[in-house]
C-alpha positions in Angstrom: 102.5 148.5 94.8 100.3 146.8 92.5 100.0 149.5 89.8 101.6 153.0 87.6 99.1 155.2 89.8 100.3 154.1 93.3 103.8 154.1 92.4 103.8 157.5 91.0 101.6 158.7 94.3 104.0 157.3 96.6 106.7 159.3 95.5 104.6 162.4 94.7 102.3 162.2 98.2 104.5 160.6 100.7 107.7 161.5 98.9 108.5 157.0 99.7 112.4 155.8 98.6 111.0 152.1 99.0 109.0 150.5 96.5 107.8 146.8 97.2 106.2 144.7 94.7 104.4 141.5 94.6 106.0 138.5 92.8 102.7 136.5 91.5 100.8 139.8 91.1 103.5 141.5 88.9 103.5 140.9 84.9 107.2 142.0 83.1 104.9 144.9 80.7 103.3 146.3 84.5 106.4 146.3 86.1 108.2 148.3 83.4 105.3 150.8 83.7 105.1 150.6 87.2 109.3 151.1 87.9 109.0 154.5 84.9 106.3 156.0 87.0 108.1 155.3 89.7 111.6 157.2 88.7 109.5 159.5 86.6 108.0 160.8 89.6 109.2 163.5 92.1 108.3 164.9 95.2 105.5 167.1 95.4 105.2 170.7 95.8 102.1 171.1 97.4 102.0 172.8 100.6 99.5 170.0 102.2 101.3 166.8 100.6 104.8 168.9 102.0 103.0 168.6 105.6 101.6 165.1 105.6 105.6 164.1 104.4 106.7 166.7 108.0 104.1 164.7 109.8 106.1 161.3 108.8 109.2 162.4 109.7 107.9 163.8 112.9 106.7 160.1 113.5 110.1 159.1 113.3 111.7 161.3 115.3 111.9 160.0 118.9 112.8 163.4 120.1 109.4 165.1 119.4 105.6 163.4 120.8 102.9 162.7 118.4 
């Protein structure tokens, strides 16, 4: 995650519990913005975000087939 925006959509979009960050790309005043967009943000509500986060997990699961 190099910025506020992608942090925030990763959580909203793909509903994400990881965030990784680049060492030489990351200034302390961005990554203070881009860790309170990060646990500002929540999971999103809508209905084709909700499927594209089903479709992960179904990715995941070894008992279903893609």
């Amino acid at each position: 995650c190099t910025d506020a925006y992608t942090a925030d959509g990763a959580r909203r979009w793909n509903d994400a519990n990881v965030l990784a960050l680049s060492l030489r790309l990351t200034s302390e005043p961005l990554l203070e913005e881009i860790l309170d967009a990060w646990f500002a943000a929540g999971a999103s509500t809508d209905p084709e975000d909700r499927q594209n986060v089903a479709r992960l997990e179904q990715l995941g699961d070894p008992t279903t087939t893609a």
